[in-house]
C-alpha positions in Angstrom: -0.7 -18.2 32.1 2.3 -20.2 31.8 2.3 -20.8 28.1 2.1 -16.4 28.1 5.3 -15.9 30.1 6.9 -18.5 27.9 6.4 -16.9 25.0 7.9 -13.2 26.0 6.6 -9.5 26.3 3.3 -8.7 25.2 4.7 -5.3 23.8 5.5 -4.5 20.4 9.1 -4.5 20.0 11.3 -1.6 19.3 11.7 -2.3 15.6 7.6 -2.6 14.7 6.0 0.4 13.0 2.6 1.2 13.4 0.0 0.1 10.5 -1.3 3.2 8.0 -4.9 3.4 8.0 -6.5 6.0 5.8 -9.7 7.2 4.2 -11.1 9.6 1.9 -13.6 10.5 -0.5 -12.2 8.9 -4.2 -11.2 12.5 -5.7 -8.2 12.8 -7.5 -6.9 15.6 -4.6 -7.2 13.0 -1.7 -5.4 10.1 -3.7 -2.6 12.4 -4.0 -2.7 13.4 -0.3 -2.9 9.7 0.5 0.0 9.4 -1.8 1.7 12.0 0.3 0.9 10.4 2.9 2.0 7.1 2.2 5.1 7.8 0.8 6.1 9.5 4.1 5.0 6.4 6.5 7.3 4.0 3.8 10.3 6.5 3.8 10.6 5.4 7.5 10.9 2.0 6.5 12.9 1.9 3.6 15.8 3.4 1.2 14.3 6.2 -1.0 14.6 4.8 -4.1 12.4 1.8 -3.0 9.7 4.1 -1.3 9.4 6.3 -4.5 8.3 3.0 -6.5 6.0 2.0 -3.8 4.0 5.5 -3.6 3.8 4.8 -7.6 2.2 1.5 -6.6 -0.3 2.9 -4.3 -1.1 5.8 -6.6 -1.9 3.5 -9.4 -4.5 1.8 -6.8 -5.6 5.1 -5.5 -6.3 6.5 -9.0 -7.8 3.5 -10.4 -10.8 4.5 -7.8 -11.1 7.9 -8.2 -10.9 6.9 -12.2 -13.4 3.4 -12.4 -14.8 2.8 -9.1 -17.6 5.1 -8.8 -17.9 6.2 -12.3 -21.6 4.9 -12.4 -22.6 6.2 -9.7 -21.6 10.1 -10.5 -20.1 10.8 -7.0 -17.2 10.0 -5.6 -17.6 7.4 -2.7 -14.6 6.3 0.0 -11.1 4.5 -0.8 -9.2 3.4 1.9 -5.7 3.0 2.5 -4.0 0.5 4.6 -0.5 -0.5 4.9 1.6 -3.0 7.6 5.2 -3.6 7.8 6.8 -6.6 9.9 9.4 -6.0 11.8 13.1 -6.2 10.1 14.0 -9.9 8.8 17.2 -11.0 7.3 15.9 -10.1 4.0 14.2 -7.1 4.7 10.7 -6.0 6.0 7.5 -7.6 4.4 5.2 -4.8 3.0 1.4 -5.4 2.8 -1.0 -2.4 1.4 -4.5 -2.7 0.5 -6.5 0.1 -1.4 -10.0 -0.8 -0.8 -13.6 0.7 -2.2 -17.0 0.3 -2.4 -17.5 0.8 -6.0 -17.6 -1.6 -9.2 -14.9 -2.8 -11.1 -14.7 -2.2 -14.8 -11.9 -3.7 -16.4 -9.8 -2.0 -18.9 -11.8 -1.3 -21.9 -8.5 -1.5 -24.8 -5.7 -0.3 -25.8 -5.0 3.2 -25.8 -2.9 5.7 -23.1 -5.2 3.9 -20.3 -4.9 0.7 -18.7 -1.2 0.9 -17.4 -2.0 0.7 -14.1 -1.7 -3.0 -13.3 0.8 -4.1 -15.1 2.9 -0.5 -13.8 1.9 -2.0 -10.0 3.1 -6.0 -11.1 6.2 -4.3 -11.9 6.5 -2.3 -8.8 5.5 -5.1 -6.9 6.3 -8.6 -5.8 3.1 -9.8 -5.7 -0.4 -7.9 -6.7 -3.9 -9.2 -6.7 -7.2 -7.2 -7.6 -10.2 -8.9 -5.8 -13.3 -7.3 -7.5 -16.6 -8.0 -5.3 -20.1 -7.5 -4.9 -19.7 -4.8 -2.1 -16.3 -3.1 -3.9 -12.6 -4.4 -4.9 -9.6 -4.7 -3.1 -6.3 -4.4 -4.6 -3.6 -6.0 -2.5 0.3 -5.3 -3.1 3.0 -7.0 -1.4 6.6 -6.2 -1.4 10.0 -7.2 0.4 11.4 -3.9 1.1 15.2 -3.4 2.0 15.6 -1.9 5.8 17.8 1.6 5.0 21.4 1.1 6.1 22.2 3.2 9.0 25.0 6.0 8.7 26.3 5.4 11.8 26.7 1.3 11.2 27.6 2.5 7.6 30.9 4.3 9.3 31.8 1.4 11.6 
């Protein structure tokens, strides 16, 4: 019990935001609510400027299920949506999101207008990984996002 008290309030502090968890069927409607979503919970967190890119980034995901994920199977099954900030640094927050599904991953067939996607979200991103499974893929995009100046510590 000692080593508890020692290491301070078991409460979030003041600064943390709350994780995003979402799901939906993979249909190009619901990746653009999720989009929606998403950029809303990021504009909290960030300058608008910066939150605009990441919604592009999670789109990209998003779209990339509703396009390849289930295209075997004829119906749409579930992408999921989940996002966590940590609390402001010196830097910045660190963003972590993760658009998961339970389809198969086909890679890019050629050239052409397709297969943007990726390289679109290693732009947006610091860091982006696509983890293609037996049960799905999980893309994972990470990000230091500036914390939005304040107006009021702007004026002082």
């Amino acid at each position: 019990m000692d080593v508890l008290q020692r290491m301070g309030p078991r409460t979030a502090p003041a600064t943390a935001v709350a994780p995003l968890e979402l799901c939906a069927l993979a249909t190009t409607e619901n990746a653009a609510t999720l989009r929606r979503r998403f950029r809303c919970w990021v504009g909290e967190i960030t300058d608008a400027d910066t939150a605009d890119d990441l919604a592009l980034a999670v789109y990209e995901a998003l779209a990339n299920v509703v396009d390849h994920a289930y295209a075997e199977r004829g119906a749409p099954g579930l992408m999921t949506l989940w996002a966590a900030v940590s609390c402001p640094l010196l830097t910045g927050r660190d963003l972590v999101v993760t658009v998961v599904d339970e389809g198969a991953w086909r890679p890019s067939s050629g050239p052409g207008w397709r297969g943007r996607g990726l390289p679109l979200m290693r732009e947006l991103m610091h860091a982006t990984a696509v983890l293609p499974g037996p049960s799905g893929t999980t893309v994972q995009l990470r990000r230091r996002v500036p914390v939005p100046v304040r107006r009021e510590a702007a004026l002082v």
